[in-house]
C-alpha positions as CSV (number, residue, x, y, z in Angstrom):
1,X,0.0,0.0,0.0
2,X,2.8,2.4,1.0
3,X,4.7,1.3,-2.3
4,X,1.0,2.2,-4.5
5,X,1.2,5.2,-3.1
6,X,4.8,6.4,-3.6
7,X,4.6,5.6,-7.0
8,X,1.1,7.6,-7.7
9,X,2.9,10.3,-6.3
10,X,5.8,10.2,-8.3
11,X,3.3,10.2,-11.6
12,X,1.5,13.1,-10.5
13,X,4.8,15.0,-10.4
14,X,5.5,14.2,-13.3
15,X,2.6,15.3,-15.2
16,X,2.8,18.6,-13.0
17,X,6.1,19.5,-14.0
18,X,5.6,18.4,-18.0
19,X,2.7,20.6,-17.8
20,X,4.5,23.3,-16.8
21,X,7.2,22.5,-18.7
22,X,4.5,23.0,-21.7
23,X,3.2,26.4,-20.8
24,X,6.4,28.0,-20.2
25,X,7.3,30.4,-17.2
26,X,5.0,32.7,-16.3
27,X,6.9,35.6,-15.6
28,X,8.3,35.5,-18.7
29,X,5.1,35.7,-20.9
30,X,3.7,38.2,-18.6
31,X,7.2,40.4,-19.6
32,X,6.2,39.7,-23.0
33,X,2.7,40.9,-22.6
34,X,4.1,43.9,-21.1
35,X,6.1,44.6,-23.4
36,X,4.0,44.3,-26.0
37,X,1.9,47.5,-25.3
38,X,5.3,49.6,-24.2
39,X,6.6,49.1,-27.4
40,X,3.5,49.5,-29.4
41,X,3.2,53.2,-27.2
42,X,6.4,54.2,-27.8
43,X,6.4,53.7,-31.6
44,X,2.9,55.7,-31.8
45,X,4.0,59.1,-30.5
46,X,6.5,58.6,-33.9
47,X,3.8,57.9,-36.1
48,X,1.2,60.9,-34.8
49,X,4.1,63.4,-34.5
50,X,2.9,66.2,-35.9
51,X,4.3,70.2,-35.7
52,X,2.2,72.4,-33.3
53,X,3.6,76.0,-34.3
54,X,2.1,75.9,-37.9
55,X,-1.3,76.0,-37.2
56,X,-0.7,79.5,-37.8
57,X,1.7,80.1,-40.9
58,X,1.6,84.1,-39.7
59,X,2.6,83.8,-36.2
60,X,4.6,86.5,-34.8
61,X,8.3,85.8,-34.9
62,X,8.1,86.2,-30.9
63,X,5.3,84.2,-30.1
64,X,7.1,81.2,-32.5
65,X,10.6,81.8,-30.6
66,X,8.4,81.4,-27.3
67,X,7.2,78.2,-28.2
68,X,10.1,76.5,-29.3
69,X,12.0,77.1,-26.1
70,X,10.7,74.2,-24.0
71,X,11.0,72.1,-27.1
72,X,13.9,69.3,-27.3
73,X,15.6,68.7,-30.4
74,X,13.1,66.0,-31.9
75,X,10.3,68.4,-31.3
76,X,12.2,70.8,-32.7
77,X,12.9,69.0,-35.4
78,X,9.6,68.3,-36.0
79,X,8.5,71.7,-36.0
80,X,11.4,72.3,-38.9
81,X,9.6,69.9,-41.1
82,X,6.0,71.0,-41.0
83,X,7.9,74.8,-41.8
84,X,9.8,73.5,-44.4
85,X,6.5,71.7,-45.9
86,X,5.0,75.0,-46.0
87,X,7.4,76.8,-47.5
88,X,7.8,74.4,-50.6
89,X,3.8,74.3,-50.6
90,X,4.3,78.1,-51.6
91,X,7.1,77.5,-53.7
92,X,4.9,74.9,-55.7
93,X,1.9,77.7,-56.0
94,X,4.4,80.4,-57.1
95,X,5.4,78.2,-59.6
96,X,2.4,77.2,-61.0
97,X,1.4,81.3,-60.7
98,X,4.6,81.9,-62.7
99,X,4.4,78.9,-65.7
100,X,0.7,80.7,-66.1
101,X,2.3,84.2,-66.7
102,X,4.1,82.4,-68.9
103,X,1.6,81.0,-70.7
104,X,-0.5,83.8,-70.9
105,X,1.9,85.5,-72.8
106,X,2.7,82.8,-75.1
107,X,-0.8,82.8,-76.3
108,X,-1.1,86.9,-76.3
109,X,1.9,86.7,-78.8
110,X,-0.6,83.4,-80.4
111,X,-3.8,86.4,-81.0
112,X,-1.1,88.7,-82.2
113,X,-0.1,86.6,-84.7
114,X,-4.1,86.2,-85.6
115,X,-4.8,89.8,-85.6
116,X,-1.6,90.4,-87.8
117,X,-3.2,87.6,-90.3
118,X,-6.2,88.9,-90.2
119,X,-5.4,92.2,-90.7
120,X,-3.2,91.2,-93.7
121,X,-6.4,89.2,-95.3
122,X,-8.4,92.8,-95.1
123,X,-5.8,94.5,-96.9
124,X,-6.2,91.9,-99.4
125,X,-9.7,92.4,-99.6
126,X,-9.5,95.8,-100.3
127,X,-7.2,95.2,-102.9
128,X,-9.2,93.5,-104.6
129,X,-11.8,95.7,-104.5
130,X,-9.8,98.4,-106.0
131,X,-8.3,96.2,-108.5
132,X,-9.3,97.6,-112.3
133,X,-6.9,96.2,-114.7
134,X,-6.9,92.4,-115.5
135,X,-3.1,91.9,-113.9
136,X,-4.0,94.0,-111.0
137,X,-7.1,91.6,-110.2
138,X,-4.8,88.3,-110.8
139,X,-2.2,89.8,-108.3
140,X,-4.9,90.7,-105.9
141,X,-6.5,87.2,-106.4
142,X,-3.1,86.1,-105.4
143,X,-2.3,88.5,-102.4
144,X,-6.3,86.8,-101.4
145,X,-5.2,83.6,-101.6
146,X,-1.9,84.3,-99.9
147,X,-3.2,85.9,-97.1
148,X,-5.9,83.4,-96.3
149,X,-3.5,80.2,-96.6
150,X,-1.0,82.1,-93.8
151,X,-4.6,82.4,-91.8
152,X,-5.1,79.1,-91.8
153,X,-1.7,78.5,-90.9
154,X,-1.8,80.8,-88.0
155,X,-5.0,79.6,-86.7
156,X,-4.3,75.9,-87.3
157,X,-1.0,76.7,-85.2
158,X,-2.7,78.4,-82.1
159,X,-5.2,75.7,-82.2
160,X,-2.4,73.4,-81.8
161,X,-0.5,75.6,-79.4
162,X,-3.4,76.4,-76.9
163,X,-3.9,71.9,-76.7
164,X,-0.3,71.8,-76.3
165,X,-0.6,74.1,-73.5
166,X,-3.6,72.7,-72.0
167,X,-1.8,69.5,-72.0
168,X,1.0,71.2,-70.6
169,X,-1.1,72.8,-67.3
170,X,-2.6,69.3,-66.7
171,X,0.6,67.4,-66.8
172,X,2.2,70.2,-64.1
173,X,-0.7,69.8,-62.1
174,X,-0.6,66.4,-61.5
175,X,3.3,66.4,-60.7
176,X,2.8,69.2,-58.6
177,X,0.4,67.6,-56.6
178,X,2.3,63.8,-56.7
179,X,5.2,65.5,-55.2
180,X,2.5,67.6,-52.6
181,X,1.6,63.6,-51.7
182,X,5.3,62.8,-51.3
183,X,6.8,65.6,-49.6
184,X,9.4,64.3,-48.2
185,X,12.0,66.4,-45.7
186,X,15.4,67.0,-46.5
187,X,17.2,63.5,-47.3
188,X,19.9,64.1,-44.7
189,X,17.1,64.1,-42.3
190,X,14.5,62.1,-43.5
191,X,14.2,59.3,-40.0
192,X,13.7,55.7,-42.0
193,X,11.3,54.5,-38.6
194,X,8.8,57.4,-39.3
195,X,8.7,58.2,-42.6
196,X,5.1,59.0,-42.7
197,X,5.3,61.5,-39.9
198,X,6.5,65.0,-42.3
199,X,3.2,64.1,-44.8
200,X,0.7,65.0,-42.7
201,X,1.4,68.5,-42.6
202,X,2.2,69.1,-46.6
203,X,-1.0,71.1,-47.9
204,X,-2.2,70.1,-50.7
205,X,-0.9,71.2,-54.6
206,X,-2.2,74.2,-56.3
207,X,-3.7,73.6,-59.6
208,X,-3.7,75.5,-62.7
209,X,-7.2,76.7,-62.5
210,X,-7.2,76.9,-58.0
211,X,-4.3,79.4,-59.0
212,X,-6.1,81.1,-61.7
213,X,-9.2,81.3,-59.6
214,X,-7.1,82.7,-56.2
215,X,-5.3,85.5,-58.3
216,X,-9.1,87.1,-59.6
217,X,-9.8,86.9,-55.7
218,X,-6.9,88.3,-54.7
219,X,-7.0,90.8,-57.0
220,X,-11.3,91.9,-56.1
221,X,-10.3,91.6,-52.6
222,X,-7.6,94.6,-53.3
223,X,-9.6,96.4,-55.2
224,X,-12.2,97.1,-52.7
225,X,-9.9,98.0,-50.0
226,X,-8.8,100.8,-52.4
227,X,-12.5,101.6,-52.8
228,X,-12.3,101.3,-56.5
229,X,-15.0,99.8,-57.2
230,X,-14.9,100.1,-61.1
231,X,-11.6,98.5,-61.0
232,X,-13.0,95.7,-58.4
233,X,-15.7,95.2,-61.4
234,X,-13.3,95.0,-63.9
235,X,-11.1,92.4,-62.3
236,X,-14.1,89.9,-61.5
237,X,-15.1,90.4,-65.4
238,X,-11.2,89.9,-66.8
239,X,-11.9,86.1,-66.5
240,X,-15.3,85.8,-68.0
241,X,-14.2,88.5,-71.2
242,X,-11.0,86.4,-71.9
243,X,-13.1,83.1,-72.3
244,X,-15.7,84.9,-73.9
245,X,-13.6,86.2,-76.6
246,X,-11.7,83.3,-76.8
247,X,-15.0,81.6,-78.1
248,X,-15.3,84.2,-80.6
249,X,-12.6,84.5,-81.9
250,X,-12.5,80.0,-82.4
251,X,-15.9,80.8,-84.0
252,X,-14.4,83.7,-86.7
253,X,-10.8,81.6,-87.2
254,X,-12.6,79.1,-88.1
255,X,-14.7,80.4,-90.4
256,X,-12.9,83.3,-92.0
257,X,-10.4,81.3,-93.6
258,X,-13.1,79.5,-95.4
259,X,-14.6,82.7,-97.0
260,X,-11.1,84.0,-98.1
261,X,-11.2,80.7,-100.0
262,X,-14.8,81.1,-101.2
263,X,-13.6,84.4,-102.4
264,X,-10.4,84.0,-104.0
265,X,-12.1,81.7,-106.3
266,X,-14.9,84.3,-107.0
267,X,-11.3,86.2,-108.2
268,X,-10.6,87.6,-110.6
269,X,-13.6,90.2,-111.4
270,X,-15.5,92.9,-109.6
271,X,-15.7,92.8,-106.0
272,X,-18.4,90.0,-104.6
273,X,-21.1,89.6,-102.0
274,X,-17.9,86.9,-100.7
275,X,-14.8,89.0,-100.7
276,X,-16.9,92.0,-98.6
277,X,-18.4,89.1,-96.3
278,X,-14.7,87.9,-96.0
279,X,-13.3,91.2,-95.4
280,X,-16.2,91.9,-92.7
281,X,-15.2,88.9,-90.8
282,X,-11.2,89.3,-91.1
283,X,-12.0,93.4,-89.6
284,X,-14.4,91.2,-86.6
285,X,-11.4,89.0,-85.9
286,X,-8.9,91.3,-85.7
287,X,-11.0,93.6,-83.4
288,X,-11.9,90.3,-81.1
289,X,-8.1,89.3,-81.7
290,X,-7.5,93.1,-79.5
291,X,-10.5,92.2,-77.3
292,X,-8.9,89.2,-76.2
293,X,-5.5,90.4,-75.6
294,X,-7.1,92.8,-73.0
295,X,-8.7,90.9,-71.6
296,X,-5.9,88.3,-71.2
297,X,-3.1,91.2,-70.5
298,X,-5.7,92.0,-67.4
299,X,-5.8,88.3,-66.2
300,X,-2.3,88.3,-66.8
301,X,-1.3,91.2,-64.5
302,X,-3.7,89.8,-62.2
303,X,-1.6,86.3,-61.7
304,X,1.8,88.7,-61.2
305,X,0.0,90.6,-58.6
306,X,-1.0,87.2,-57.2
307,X,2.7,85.9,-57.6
308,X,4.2,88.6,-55.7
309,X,1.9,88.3,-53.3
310,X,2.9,85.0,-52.5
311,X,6.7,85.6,-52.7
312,X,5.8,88.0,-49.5
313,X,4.3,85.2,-48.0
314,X,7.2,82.9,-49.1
315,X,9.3,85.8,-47.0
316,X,7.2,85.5,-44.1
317,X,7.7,81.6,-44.2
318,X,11.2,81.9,-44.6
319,X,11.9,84.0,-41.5
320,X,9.7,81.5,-39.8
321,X,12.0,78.4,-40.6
322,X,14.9,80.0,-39.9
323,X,13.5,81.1,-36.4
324,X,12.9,77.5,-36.0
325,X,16.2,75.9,-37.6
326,X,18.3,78.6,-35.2
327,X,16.8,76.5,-32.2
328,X,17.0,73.5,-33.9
329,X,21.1,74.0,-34.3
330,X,20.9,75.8,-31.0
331,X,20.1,72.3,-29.3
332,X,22.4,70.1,-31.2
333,X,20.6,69.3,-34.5
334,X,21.5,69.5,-38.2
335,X,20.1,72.4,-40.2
336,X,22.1,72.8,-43.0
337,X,19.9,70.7,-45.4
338,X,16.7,73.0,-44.9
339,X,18.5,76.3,-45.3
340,X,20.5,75.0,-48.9
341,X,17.1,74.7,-49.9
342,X,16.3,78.4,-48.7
343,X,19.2,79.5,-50.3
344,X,18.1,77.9,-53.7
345,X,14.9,79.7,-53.5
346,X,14.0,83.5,-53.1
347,X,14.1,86.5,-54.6
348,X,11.9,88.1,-57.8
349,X,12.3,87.4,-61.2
350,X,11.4,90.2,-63.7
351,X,11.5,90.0,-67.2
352,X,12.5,93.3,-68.7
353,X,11.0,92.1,-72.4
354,X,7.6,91.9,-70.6
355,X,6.9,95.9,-69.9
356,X,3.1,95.3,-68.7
357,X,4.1,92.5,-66.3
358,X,7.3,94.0,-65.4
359,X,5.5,97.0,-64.0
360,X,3.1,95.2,-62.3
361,X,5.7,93.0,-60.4
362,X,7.5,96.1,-59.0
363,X,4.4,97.9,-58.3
364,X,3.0,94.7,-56.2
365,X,6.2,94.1,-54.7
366,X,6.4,98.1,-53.5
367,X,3.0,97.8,-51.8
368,X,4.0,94.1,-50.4
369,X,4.0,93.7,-46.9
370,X,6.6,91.8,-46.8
371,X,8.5,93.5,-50.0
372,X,9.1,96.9,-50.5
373,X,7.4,98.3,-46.8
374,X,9.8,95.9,-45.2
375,X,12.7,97.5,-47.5
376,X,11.6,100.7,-46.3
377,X,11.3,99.5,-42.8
378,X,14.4,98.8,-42.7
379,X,15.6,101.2,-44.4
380,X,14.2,103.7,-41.8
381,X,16.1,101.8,-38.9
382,X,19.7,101.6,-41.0
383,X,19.2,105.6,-41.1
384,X,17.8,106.1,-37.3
385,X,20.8,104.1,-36.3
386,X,23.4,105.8,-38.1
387,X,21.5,109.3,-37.2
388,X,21.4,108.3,-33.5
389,X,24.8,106.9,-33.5
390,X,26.4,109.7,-34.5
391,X,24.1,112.3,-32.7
392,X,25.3,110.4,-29.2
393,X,28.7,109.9,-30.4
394,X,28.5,114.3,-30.4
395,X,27.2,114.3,-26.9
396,X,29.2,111.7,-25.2
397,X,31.8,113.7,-27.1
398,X,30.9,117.3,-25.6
399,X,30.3,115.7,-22.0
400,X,33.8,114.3,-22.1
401,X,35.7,117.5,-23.3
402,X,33.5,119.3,-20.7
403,X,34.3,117.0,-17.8
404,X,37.9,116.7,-18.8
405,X,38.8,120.0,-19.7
406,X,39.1,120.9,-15.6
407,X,40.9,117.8,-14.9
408,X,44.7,118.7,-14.7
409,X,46.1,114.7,-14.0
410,X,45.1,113.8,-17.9
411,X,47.5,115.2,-20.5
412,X,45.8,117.2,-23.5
413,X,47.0,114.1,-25.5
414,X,45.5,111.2,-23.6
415,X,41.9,113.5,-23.1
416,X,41.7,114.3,-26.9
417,X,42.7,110.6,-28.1
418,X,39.8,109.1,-25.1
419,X,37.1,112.4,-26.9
420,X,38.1,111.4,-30.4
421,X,37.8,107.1,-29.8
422,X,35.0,107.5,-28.0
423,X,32.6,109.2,-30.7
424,X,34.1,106.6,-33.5
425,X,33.7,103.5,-31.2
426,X,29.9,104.3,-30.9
427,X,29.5,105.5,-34.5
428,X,30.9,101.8,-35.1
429,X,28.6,100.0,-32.6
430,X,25.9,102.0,-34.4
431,X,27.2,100.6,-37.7
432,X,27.0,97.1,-36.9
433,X,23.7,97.9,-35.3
434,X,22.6,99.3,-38.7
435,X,23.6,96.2,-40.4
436,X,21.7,94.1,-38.3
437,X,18.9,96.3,-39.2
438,X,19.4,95.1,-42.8
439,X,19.1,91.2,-41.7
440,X,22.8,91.3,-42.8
441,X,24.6,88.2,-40.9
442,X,27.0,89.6,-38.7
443,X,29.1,86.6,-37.7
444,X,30.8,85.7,-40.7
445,X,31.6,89.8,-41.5
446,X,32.9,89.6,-37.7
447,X,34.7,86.5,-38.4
448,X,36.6,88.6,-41.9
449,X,37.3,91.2,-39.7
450,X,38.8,89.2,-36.8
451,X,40.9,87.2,-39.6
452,X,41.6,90.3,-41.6
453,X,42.6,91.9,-38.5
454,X,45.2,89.2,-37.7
455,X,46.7,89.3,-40.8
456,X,47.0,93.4,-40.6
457,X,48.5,93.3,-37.2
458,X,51.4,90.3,-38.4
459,X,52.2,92.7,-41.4
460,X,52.6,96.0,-39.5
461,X,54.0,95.0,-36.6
462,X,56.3,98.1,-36.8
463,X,52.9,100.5,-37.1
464,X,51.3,98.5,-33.7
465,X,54.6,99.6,-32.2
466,X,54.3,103.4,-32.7
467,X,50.4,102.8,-31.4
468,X,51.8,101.0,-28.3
469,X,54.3,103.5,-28.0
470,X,51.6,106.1,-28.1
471,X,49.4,105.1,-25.9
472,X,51.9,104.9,-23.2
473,X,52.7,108.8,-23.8
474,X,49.1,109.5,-23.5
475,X,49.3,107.7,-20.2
476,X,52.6,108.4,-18.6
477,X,52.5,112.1,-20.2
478,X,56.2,112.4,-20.1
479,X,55.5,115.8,-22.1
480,X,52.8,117.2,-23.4
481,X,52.1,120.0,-26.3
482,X,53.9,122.9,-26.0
483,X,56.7,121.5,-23.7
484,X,60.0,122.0,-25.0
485,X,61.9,118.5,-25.4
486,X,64.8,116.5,-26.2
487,X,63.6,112.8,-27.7
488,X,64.5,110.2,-30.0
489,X,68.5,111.0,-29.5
490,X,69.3,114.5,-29.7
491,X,65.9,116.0,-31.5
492,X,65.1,119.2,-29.8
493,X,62.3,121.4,-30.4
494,X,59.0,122.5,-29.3
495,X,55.7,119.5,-29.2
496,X,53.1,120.9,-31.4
497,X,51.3,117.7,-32.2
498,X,50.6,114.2,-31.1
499,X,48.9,111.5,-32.9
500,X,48.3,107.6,-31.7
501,X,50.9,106.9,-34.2
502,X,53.8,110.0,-34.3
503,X,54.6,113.0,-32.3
504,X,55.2,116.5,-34.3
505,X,58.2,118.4,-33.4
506,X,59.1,121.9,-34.5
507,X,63.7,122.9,-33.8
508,X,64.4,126.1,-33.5
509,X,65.4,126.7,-37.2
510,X,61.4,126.4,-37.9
511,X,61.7,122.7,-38.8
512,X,58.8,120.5,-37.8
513,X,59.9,116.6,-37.5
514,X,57.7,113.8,-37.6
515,X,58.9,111.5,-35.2
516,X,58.0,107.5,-34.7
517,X,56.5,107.5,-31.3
518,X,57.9,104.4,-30.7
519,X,61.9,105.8,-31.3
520,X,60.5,108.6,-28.6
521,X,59.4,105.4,-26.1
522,X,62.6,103.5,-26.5
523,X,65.2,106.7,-25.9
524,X,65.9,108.8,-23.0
525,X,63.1,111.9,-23.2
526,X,64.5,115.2,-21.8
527,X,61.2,117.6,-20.8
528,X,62.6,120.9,-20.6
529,X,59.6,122.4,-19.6
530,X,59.1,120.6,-16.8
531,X,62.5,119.1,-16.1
532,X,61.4,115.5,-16.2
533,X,63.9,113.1,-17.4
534,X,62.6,109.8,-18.7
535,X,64.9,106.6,-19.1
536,X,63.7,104.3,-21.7
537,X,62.5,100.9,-20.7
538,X,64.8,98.3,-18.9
539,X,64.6,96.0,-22.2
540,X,65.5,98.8,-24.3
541,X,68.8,100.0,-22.1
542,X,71.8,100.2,-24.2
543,X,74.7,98.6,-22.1
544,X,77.7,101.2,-20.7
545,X,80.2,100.2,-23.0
546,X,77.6,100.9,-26.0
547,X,76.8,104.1,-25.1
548,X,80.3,104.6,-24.8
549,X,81.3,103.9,-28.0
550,X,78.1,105.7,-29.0
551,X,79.7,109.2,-27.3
């Protein structure tokens, strides 16, 4: 009995421990299970990271710097994308706004062409009509049939042209807006384990017709803060007058080609019911040909208004991601991808062939926010700083000469040199000031001067002698102007002049003497005046048996 139950026993421990042999260790699968959420958490802030400061793409520069200070470098980072998404979202409208100036002028030069045919085929016309003589009616006949084969040529070519163009405008379109899908950062920053994340804030592309449409809008919307309201009605009816005499003028290519033909084969003979119908018609497509280039010249001026507009908001995007990428470096990440692609872009591009849109483009940019009222901002600030700097530099000037004049420890060398540095130290703080003013980079133009500088001071070391030299007369004031001295090894004479660099001298036979103050430094300096004797420096000492030999 005791044996039976020993070996029951031993069987139920063994089917315990292969059962949980079978199911593993607990802990362990609980670790997994853990770890299963913790992961799947972590990798989700990656995927739904999205920027927070452009929710507002006109937020002031100070409110944006605000918000990026708590921010660490990922956040940052992130912020630098959704930016830099915006900005080549304008990029991609400007240059859809631009290809449609462009175009617009392509097919102005198309219905100048037409009107030019045209108006040849009504000078043929009339020729004939006039024609009298048998050979005069064969040549007109053949001037008619001349003019009305280049017509057709002309208006089979625009015909072609304006589906070529078409064609053209869909095709941008859709790469515009496959690359709005893709979007992708800078590739030196692109992070393989969120690739997604930068796409979600990429707006989407603006077609040819979205751009078309925003420009007339842009363009009522200015007009009625003018108050023009003629001009606001004429800007709203640009669109509808082009595509109405577009129609036409399809309508009268069409046909008055065909009745130069009827014509010319009514030729030779008197004028017929067929060569004044095709003269009527070539006059009605010329005048529809002008028609239509107003109308399109207006539509055109309207997209460069609309272009330049943008290029101020490109500005204002710009300054924005250059806020954000100054952080961005400031906290140990890599910038330099996002502002090459700044520096490709930028700037306005004016075509000096194109008068109308040429004018248009400065006169948009003038009134631009962020274009010629920011010049002029800053132009204003260059001049108050320069004004101010040197209106202070004057008064820190008269307060020193004031306040120093009754001081009888400073020399009259050492008070003007301290007046005259003074007013040219804050004129060139004001400078730099200035500069800033301009958005001109002051490190690297700090950097030339330090490196310039260096180079200057190795090459005339003899030159930062005499300046070392004179300093320490302005300081020491061994003598002063008007003492009477002996310096630089037997010149004697009266002091009439010191500068940083030399010391003026005039002997008694009416010579003046421009002396090196650094020759004055290193001798013995007799002040007969006062009857000071200076030594020169220990280092500069000639030994006994030199000055010896020197005697």
């Amino acid at each position: 009995m005791f044996i039976g139950e020993k070996r029951l026993i031993q069987l139920i421990a063994v089917a315990g421990l292969s059962f949980a042999i079978s199911i593993g260790p607990p802990s362990a699968s609980r670790a997994e299970d853990a770890a299963a959420p913790a992961t799947a958490d972590a990798k989700a802030p990656a995927k739904d990271a999205e920027p927070t400061t452009t929710k507002d793409p006109q937020i002031a520069l100070d409110d944006l710097e605000l918000l990026l200070q708590p921010m660490t470098t990922e956040e940052t980072e992130t912020e630098a994308k959704g930016w830099y998404s915006l900005l080549r979202a304008k990029e991609r409208e400007i240059t859809v706004a631009e290809l449609d100036v462009r175009r617009k002028n392509r097919e102005i030069a198309q219905l100048e062409k037409q009107k030019t045919a045209a108006s040849d085929l009504t000078k043929a016309t009339e020729e004939v009509k006039a024609a009298t003589s048998d050979k005069d009616k064969e040549a007109a006949a053949q001037h008619l049939a001349e003019a009305q084969k280049n017509l057709a040529q002309t208006v089979k070519t625009a015909s072609k042209e304006t589906a070529k163009e078409e064609k053209k405008a869909e095709a941008t379109t859709a790469a515009m807006a496959k690359q709005a899908d893709a979007a992708p950062p800078p590739a030196a920053t692109v992070d393989a384990a969120t690739p997604a994340s930068g796409a979600k804030v990429v707006p989407a592309a603006a077609s040819d017709k979205d751009v078309l449409q925003k420009a007339t809008e842009s363009a009522a919307k200015k007009s009625e803060g003018t108050g023009d309201t003629a001009k606001v009605e004429k800007v709203v009816a640009a669109t509808e007058k082009e595509a109405a005499a577009a129609d036409q003028i399809k309508t009268l290519a069409e046909s008055t080609p065909a009745a130069a033909g009827a014509a010319a084969a009514a030729a030779p003979g008197a004028a017929t019911a067929a060569v004044a119908d095709t003269s009527k018609k070539a006059e009605k497509l010329a005048e529809k040909a002008d028609e239509a280039t107003a109308a399109k010249t207006d539509v055109k001026v309207q997209l460069v208004d609309y272009s330049t507009q943008l290029m101020g908001e490109r500005t204002g995007l710009t300054d924005r991601l250059k806020l954000v990428l100054d952080k961005l470096e400031a906290k140990g990440g890599d910038g330099k991808p996002y502002r090459m692609y700044i520096a490709s872009i930028g700037g306005i591009k004016i075509d000096v062939s194109d008068r109308t849109a040429t004018l248009a483009r400065i006169s948009g940019w003038l009134s631009s926010e962020e274009g010629g009222l920011r010049l002029a901002r800053e132009v204003g600030t260059f001049l108050a700083y320069i004004i101010g700097s040197i209106l202070v530099a004057r008064i820190v000037r008269m307060i020193l000469r004031r306040v120093m004049s009754g001081d009888h420890v400073t020399s009259h060398l050492l008070r003007d040199f301290i007046i005259s540095s003074s007013g040219r130290v804050i004129i060139a703080i004001g400078f730099l000031l200035a500069l800033s003013a301009l958005e001109v980079n002051l490190a690297p133009l700090l950097a030339v001067i330090g490196a310039a500088g260096f180079v200057v001071a190795f090459a005339l070391q003899g030159t930062l002698s005499n300046f070392a030299s004179g300093l320490l007369i302005m300081v020491f004031k061994p003598f002063d102007v008007g003492d009477d001295v002996e310096v630089g090894g037997g010149i004697k004479g009266k002091v009439t002049h010191v500068t940083i660099f030399s010391t003026y001298i005039r002997t008694d036979d009416g010579i003046t003497k421009i002396v090196p103050n650094d020759n004055i430094w290193k001798s013995v300096i007799v002040n007969e005046t006062t009857g000071v004797v200076k030594s020169p420096p220990a280092g500069d000492a000639k030994p006994p048996e030199q000055n010896a030999e020197a005697a």
